[in-house]
Backbone bond lengths (Angstrom), bond angles and torsions (degrees), N, CA, C in turn:
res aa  C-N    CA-C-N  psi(-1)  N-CA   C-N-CA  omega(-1)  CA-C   N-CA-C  phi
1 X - - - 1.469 - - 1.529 111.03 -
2 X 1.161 104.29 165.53 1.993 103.18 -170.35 1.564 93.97 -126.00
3 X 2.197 84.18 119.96 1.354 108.49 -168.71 1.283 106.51 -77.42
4 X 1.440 119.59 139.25 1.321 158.69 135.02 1.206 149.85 -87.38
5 X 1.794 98.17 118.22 1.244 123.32 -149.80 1.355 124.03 -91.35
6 X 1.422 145.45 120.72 1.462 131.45 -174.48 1.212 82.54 -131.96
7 X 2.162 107.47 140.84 0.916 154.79 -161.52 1.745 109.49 -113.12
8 X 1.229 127.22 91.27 1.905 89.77 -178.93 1.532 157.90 45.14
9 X 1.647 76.16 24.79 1.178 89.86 -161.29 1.797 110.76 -132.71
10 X 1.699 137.78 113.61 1.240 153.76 -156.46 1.493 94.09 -89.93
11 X 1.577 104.60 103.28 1.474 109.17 150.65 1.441 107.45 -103.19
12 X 1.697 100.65 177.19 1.212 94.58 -156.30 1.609 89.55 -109.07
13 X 1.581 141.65 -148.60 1.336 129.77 -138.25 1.524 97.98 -112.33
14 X 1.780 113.48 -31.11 1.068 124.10 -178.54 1.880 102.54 -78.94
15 X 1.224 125.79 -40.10 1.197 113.22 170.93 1.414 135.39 -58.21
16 X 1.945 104.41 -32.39 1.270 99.76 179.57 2.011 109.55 -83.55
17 X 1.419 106.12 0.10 1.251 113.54 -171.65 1.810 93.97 -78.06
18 X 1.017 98.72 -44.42 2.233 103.85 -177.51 1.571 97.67 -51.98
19 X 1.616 107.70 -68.78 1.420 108.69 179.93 1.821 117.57 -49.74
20 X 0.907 130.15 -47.19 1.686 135.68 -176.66 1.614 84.12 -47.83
21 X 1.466 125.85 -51.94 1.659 119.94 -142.35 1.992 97.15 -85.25
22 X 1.160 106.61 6.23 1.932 95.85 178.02 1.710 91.48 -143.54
23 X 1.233 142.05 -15.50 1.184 130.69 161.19 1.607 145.70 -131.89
24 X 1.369 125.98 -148.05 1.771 98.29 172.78 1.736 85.51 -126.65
25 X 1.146 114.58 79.42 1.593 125.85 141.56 1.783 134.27 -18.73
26 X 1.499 94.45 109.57 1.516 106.11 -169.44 1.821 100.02 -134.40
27 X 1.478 86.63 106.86 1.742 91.37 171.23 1.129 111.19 -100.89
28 X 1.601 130.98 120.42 1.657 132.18 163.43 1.417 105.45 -125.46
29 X 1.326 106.83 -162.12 1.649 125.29 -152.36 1.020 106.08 -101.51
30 X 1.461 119.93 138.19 1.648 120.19 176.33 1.331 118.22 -35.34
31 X 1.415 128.85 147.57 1.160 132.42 -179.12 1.739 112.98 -76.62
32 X 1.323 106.47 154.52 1.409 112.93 -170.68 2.006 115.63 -94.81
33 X 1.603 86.46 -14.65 1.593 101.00 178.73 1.484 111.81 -168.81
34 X 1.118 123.35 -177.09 1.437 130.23 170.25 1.688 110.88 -48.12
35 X 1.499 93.23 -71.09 1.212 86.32 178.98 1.525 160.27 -69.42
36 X 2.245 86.60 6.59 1.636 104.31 -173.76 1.438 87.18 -99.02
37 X 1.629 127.32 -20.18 1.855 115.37 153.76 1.239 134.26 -29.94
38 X 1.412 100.33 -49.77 1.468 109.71 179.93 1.219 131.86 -100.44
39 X 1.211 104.09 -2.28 1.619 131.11 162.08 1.846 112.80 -76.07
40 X 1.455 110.60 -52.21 1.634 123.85 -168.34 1.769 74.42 -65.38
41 X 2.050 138.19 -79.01 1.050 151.31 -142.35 1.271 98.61 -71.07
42 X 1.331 147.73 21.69 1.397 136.19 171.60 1.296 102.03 -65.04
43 X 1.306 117.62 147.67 1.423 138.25 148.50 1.776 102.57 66.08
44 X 1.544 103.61 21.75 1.815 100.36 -176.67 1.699 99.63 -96.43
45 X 1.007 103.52 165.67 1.301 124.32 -179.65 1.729 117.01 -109.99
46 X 1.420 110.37 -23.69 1.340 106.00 158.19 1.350 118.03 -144.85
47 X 1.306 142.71 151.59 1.597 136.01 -164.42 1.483 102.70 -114.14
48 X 0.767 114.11 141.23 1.329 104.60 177.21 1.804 97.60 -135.11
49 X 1.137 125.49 108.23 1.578 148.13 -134.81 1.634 103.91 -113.45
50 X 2.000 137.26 122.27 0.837 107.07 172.95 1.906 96.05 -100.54
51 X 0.884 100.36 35.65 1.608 115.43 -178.94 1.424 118.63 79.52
52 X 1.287 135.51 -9.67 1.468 123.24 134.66 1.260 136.62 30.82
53 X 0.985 132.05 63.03 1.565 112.20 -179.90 1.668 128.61 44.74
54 X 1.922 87.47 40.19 1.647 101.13 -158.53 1.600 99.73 -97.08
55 X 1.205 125.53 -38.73 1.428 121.34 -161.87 1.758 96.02 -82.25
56 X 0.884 116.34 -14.11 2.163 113.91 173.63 1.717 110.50 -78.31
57 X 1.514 80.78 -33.52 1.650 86.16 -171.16 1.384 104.21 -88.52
58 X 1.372 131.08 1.96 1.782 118.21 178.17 1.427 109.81 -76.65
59 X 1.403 142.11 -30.31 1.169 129.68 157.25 1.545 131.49 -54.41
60 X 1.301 123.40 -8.94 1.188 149.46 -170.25 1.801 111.25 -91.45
61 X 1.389 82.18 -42.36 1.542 87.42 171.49 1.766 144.54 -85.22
62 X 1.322 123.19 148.81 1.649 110.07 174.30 1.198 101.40 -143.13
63 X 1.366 99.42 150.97 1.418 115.47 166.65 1.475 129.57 79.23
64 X 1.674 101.16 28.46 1.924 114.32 -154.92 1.296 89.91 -137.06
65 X 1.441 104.98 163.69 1.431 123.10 -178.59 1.588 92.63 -125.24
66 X 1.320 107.69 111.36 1.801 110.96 -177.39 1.713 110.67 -104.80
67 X 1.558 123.74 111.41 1.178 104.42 141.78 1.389 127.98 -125.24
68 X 1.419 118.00 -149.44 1.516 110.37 -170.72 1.175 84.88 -172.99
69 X 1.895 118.60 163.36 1.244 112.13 -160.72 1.115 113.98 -127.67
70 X 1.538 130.46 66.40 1.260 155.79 -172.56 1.461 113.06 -160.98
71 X 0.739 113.27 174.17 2.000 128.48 -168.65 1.325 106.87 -87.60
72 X 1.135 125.02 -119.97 1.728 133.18 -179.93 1.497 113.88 -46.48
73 X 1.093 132.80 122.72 1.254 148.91 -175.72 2.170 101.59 -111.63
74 X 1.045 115.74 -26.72 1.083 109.67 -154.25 1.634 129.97 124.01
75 X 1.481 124.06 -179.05 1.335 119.85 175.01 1.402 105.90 -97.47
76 X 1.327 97.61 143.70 1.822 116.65 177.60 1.716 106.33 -156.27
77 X 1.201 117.41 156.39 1.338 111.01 164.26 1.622 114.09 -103.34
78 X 0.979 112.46 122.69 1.622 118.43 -174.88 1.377 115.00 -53.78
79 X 1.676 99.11 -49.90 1.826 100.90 177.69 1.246 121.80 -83.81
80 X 1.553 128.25 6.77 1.364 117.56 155.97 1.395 98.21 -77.64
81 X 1.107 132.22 -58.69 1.539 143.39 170.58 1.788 107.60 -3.83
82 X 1.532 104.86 -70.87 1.159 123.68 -154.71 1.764 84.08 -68.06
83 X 1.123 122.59 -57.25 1.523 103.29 -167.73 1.601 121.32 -82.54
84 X 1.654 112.85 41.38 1.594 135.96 132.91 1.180 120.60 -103.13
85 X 1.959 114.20 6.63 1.355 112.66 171.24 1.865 98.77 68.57
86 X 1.437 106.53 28.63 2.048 105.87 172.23 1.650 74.91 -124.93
87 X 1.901 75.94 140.61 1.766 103.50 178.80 1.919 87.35 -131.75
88 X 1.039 113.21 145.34 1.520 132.52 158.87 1.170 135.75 -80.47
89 X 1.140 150.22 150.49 1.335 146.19 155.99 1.374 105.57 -141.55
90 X 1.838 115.95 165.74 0.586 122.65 160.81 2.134 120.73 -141.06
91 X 1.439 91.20 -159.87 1.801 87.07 -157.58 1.873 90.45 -94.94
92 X 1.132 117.47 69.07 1.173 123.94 -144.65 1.745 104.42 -70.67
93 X 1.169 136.59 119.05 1.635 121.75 -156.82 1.446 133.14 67.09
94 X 1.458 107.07 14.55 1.502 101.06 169.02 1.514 100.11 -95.14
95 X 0.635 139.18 12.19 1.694 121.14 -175.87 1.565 94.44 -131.54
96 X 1.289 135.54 14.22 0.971 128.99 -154.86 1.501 98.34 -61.61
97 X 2.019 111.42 -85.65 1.397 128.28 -179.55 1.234 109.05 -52.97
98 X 1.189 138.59 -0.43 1.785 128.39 149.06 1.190 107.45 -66.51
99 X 1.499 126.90 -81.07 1.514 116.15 -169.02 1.420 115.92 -43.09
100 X 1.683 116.45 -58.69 1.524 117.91 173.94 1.798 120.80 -21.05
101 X 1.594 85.33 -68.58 1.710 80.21 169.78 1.701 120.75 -64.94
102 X 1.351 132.44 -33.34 1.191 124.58 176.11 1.338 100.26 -54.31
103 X 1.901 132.44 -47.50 1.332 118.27 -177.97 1.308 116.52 -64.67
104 X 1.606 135.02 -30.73 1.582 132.70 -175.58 1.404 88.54 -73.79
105 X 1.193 146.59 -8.43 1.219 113.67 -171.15 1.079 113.61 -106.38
106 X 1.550 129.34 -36.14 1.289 142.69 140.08 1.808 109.95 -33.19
107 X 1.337 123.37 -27.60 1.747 112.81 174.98 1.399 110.49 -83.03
108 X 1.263 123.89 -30.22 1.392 137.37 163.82 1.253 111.96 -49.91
109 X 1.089 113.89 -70.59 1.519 125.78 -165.82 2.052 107.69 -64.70
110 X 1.135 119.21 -56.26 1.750 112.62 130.05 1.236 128.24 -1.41
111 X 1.095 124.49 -85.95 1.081 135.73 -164.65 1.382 123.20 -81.56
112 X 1.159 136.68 -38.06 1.546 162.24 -110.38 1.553 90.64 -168.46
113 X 1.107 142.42 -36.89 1.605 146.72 -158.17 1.626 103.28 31.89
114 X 1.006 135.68 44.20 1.180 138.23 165.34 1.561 117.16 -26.87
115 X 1.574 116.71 -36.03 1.563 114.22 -161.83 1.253 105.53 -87.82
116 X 1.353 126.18 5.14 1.755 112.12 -163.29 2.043 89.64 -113.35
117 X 1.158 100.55 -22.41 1.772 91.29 149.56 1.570 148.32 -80.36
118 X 1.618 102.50 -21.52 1.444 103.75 171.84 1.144 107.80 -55.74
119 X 1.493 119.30 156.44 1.069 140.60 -163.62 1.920 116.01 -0.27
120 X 1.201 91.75 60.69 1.618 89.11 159.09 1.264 140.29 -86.19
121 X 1.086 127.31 164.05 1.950 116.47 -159.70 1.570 104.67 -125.00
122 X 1.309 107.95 -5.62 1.878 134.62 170.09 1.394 116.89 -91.06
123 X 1.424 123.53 115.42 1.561 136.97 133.38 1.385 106.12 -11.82
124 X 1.676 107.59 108.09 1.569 97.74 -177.09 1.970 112.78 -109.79
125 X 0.844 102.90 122.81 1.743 95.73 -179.59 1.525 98.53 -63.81
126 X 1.528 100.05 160.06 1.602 123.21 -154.29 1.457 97.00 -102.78
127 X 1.658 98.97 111.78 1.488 117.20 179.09 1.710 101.61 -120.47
128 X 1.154 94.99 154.05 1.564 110.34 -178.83 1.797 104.53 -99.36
129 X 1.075 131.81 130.63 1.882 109.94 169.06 1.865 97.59 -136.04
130 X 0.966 121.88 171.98 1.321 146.40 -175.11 1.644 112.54 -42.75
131 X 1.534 122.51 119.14 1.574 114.94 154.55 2.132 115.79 -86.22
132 X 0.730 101.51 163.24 1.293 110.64 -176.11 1.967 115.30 -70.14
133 X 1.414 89.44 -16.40 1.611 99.84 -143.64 1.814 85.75 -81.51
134 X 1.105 143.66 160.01 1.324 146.88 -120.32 1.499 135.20 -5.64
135 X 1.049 117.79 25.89 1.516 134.32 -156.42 1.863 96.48 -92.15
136 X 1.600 106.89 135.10 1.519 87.20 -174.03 1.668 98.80 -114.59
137 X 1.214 97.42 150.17 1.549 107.59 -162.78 1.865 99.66 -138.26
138 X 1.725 86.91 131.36 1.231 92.03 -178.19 1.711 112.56 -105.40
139 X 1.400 107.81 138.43 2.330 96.92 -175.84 1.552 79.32 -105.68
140 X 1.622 109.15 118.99 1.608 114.88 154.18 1.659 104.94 -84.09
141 X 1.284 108.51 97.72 1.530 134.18 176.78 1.227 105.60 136.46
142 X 1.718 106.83 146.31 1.546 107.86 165.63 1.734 113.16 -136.46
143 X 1.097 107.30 67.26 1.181 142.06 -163.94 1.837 109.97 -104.69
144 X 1.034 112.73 141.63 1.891 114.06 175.62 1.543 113.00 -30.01
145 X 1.149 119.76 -20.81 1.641 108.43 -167.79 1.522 89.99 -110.77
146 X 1.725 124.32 -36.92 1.514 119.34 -176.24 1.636 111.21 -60.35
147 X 1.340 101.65 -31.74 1.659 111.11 -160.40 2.002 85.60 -75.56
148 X 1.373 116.83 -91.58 1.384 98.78 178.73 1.246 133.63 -35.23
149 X 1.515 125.82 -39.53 1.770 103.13 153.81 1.492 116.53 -42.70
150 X 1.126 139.02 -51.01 1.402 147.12 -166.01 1.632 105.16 -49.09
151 X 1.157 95.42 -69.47 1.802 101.28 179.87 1.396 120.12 -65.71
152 X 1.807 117.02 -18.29 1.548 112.69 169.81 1.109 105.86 -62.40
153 X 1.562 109.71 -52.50 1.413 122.90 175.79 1.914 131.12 -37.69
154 X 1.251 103.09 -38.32 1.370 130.19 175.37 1.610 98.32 -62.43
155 X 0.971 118.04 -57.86 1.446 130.27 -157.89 2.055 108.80 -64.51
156 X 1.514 84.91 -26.57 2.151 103.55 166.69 1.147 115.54 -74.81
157 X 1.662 107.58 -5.58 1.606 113.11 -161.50 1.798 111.55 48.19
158 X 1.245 89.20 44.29 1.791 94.61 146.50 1.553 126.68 -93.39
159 X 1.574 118.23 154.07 1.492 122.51 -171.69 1.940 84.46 -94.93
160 X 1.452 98.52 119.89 1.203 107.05 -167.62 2.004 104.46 -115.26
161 X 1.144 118.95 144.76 1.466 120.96 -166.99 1.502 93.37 -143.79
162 X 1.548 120.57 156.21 1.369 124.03 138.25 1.684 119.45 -128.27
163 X 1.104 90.63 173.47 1.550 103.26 -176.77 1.719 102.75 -98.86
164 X 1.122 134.21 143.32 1.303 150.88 174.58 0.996 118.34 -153.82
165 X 1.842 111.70 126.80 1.555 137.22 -171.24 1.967 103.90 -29.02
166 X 1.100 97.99 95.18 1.403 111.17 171.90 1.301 125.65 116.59
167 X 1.490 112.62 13.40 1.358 137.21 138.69 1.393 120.76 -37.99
168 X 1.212 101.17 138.58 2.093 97.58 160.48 1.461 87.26 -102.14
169 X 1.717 104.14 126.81 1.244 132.13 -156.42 2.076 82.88 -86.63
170 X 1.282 110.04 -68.98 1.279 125.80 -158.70 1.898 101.10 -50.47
171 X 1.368 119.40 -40.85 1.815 132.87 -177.17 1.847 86.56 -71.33
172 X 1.484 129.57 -52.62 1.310 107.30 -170.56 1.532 135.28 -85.68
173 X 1.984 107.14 0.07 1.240 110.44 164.14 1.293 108.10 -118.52
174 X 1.092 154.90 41.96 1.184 169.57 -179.78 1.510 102.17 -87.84
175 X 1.120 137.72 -41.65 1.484 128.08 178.53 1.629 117.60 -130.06
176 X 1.382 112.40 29.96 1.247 136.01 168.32 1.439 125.18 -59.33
177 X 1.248 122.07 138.82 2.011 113.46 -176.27 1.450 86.19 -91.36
178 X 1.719 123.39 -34.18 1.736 100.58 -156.80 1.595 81.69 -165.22
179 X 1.366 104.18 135.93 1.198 143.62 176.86 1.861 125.16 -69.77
180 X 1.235 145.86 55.05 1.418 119.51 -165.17 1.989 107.31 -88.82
181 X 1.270 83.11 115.62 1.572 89.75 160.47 1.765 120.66 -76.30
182 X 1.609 107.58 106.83 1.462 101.47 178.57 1.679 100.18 -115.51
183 X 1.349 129.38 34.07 1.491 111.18 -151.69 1.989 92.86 -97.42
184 X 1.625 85.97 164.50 1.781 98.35 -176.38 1.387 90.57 -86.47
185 X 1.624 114.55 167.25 1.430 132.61 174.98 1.526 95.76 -78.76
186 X 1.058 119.98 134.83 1.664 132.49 160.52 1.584 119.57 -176.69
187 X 1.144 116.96 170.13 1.526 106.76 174.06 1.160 140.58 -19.16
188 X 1.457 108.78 -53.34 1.459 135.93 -154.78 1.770 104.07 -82.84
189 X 1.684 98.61 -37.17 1.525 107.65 -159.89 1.832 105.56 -81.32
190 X 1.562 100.32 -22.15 1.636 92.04 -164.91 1.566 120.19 -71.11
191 X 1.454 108.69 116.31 1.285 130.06 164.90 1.708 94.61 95.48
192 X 1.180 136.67 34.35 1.152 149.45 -150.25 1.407 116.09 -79.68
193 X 1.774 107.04 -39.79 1.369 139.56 -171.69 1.927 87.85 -107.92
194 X 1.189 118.48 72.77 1.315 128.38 170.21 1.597 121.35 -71.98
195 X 1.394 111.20 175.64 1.383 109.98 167.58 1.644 128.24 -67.07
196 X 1.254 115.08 -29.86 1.613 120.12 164.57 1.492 107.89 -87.63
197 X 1.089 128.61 -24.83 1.841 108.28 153.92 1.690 125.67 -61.91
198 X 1.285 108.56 -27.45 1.320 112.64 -174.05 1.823 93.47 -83.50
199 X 1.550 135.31 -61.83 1.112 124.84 -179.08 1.689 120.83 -56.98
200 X 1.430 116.33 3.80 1.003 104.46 -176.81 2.049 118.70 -115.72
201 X 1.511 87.62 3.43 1.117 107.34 163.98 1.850 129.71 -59.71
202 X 1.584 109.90 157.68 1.507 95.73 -153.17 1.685 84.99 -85.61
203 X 1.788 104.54 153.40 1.263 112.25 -174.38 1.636 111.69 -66.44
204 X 1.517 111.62 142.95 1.583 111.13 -174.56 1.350 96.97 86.72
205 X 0.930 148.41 38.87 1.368 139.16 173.76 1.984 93.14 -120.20
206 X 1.359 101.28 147.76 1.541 123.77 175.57 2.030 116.40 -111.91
207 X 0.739 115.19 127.79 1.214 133.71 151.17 1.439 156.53 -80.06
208 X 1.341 147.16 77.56 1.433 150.18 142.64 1.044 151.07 -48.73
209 X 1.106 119.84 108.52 1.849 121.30 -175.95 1.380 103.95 -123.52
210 X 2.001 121.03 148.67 0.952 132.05 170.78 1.435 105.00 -128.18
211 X 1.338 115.04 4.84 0.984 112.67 166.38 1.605 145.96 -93.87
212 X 1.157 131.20 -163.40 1.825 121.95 176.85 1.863 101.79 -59.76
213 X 1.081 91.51 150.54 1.565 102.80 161.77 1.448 132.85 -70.73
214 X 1.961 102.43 -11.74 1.207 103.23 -167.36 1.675 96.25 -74.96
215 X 1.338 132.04 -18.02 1.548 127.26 -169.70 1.074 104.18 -68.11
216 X 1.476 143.98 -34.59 1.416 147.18 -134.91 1.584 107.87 -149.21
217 X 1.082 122.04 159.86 1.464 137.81 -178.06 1.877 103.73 -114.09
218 X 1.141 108.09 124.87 1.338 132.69 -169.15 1.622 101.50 -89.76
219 X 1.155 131.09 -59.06 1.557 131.72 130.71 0.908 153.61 -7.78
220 X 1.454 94.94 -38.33 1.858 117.65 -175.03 1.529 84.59 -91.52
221 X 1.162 119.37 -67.68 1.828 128.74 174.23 1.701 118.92 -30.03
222 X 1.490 110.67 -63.00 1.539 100.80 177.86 1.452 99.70 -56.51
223 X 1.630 122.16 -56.82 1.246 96.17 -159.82 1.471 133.17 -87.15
224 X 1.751 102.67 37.74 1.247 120.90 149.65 1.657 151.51 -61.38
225 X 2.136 61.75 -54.14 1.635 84.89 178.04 1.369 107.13 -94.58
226 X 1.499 124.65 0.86 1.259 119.58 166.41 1.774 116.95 -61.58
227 X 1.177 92.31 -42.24 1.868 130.07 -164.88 2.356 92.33 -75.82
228 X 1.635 97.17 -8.80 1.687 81.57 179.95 1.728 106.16 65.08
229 X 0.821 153.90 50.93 1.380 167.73 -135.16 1.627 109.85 -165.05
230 X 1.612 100.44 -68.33 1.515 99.70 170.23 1.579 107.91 -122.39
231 X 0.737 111.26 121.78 1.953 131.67 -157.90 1.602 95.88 -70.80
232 X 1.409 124.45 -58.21 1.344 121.94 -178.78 1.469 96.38 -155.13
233 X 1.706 94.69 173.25 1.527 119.37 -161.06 1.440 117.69 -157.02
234 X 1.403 115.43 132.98 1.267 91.80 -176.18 1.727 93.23 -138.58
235 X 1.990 113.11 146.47 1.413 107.49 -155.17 1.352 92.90 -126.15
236 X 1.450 152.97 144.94 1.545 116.68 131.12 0.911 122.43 -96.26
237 X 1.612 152.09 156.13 0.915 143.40 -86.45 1.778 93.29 -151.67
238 X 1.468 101.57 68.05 1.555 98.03 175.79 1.631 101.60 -98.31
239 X 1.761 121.32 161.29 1.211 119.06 -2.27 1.141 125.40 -114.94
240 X 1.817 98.33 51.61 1.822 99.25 168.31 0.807 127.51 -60.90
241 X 1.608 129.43 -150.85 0.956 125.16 172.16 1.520 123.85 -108.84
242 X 1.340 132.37 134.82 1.258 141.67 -178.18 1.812 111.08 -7.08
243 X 1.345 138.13 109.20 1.684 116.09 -161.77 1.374 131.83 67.50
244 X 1.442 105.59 -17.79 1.853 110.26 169.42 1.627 102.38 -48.14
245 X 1.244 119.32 124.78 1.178 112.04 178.83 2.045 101.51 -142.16
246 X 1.631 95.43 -0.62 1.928 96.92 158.32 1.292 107.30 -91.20
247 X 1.019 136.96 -46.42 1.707 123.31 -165.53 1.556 104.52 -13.65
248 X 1.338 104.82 -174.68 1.618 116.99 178.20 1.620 117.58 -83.93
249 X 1.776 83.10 -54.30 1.516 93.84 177.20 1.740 129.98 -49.93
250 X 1.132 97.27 -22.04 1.658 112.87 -163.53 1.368 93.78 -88.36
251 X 1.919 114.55 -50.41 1.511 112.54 -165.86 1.909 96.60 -68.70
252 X 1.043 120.40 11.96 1.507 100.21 -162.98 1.717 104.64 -113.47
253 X 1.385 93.85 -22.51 2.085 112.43 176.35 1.301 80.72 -92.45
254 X 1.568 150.37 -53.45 1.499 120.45 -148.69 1.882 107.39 -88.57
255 X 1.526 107.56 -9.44 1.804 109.31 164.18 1.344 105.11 -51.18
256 X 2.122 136.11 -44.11 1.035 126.99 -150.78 1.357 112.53 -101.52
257 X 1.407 137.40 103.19 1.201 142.76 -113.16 1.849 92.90 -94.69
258 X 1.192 113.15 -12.49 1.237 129.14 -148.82 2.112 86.93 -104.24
259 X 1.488 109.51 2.04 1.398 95.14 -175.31 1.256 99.54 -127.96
260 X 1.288 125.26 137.22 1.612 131.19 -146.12 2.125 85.03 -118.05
261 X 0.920 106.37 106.69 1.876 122.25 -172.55 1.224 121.55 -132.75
262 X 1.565 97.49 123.80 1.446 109.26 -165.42 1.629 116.60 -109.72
263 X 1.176 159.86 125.30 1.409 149.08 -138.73 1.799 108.18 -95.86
264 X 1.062 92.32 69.25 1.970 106.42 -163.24 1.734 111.09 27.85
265 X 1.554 87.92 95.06 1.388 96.84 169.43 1.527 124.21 -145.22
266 X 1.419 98.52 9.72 1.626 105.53 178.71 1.467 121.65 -74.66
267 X 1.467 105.66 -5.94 2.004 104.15 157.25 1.294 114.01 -51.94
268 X 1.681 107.73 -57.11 1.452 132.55 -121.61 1.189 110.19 -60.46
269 X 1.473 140.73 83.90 0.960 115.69 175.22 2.168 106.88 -148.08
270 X 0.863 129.40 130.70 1.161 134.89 -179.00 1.525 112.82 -24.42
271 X 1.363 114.80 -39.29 1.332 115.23 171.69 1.445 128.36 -63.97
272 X 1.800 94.51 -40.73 1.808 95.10 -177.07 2.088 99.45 -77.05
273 X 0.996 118.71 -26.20 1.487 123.34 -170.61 1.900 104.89 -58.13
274 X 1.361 79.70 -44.40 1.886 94.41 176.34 1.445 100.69 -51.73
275 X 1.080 107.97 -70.43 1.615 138.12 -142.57 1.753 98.11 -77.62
276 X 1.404 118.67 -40.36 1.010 101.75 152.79 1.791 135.57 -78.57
277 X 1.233 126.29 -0.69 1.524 118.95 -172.40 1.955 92.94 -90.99
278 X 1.516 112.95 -21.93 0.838 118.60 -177.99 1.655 124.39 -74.51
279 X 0.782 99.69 -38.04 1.567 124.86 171.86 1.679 110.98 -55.89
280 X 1.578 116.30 -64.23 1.142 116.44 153.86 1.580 147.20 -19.80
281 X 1.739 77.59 -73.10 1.533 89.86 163.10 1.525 119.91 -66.27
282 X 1.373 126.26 8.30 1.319 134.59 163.65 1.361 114.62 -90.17
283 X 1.134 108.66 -54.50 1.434 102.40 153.82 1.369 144.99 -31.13
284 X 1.329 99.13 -60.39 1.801 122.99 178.80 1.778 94.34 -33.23
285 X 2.052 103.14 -62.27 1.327 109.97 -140.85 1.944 96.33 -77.31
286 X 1.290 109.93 -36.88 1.497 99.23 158.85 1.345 115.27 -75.49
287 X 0.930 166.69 94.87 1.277 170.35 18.18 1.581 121.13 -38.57
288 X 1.095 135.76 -15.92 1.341 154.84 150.10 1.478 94.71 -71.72
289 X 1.733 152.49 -61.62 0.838 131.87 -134.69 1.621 96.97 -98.24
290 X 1.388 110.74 -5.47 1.345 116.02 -171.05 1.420 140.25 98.86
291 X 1.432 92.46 10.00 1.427 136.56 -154.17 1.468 117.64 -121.49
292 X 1.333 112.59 33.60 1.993 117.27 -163.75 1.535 111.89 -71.26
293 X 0.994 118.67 140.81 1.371 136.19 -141.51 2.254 92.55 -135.42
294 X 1.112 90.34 161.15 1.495 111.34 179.30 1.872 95.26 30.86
295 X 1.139 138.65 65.68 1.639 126.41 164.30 1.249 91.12 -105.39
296 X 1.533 88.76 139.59 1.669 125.80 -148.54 1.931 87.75 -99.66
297 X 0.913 123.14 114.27 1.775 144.97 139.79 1.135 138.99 -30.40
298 X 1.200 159.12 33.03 1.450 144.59 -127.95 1.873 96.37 -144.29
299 X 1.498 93.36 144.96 1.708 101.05 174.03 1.499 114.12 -137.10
């Protein structure tokens, strides 16, 4: 039978019952480093990753089918990968309608500033601020989480656009109210959202990312909104850690008062956690049947 590997990761009784019925099933404890990855994953035939010290250790590996049950993992090249006979997957759409709503709520709160009224204990003078409803918004990515932002978005009656690999990035945000960064880590994307894309943005325009930092310049961004260019921004803060809220990166977006930052938590939600262990284990059983589903691409 072709052994199978779980990483840190809580299935529930009916899942490990699917897995028992196509392989010989071994659940242990998150790994402590790279090299207790590839030590726990010897001689397995599929990994099943709660992300651990997983993206250092994929060069390390041969002959495994690795997934994990979340979206972005990081940069890797797939086709060095493939010629150790390691294929990837991922939890492709479980986290989708979590982040989405973490981004509508973050465009609201933008626009509308909704948060500086909850529960206030002050007489507030009568200000007017922004509705969403003709506002044109560009998603740089068109990817499972860009595409459902798009249509939430639609539904505000926003003029909604994306950017796609072979776009002129600079002609399609040039007269944009608000920016969403949805792009995957890969070659093409790193540092993508630079410092002369951000200054060249139309003035009054806002910005969001839930994604890695490696796409975008954090630099290029403050000294946007320093420059009055992009008015506000709102980031969460992948790929720390879940609540990391010392890192550098985080202390350096939460100095700029004008950037509304959350300590990566726009997955988090009981539904995508489900939805991703589930997903996986969909995987596993097509990939056993010969039949692998969502393998992840990257150069």
């Amino acid at each position: 039978m072709k052994k199978i590997v779980v990483l840190g990761i809580d299935l529930n009784d009916e899942q490990k019952k699917r897995l028992w019925a196509i392989g010989e099933l071994s659940i242990l404890e998150s790994p402590i480093s790279s090299d207790d990855l590839v030590t726990k994953s010897q001689n397995a035939d599929v990994l099943l990753s709660n992300g651990d010290f997983l993206l250092e250790s994929l060069p390390k590996l041969k002959n495994v089918f690795v997934t994990y049950p979340y979206i972005e993992l990081g940069v890797f090249n797939s086709e060095k990968l493939a010629r150790n006979n390691v294929y990837v997957s991922n939890a492709r759409g479980g986290n989708r309608d979590s982040v989405a709503q973490w981004v509508i709520y973050m465009a609201l709160s933008l626009f509308r500033r909704f948060t500086k009224f909850v529960r206030t204990d002050n007489n507030i003078p009568f200000e007017l601020n922004e509705s969403l409803q003709n506002k044109k918004v560009l998603i740089v990515g068109h990817g499972n989480i860009g595409s459902r932002i798009g249509e939430l978005f639609q539904n505000f009656a926003m003029e909604v656009e994306f950017f796609d690999r072979g776009d002129d990035l600079t002609e399609k945000s040039k007269n944009q109210d608000l920016i969403i960064n949805a792009l995957n880590c890969n070659s093409s994307s790193k540092n993508l959202l630079d410092e002369k894309f951000f200054i060249n943005l139309k003035k009054g325009s806002y910005y969001i990312s839930f994604v890695r930092q490696y796409t975008y310049d954090l630099d290029g961004l403050i000294k946007a909104i320093n420059s009055d260019i992009v008015v506000g921004a709102a980031i969460d803060c992948d790929p720390e850690g879940f609540g990391d809220a010392s890192n550098d990166f985080y202390k350096k977006a939460l100095s700029n008062p004008k950037i509304l930052i959350t300590p990566h938590i726009a997955f988090s939600t009981s539904q995508a956690s489900t939805a991703g262990r589930e997903i996986v284990v969909k995987n596993i059983e097509a990939f056993l049947k010969g039949q692998p589903i969502d393998i992840i691409k990257k150069r």
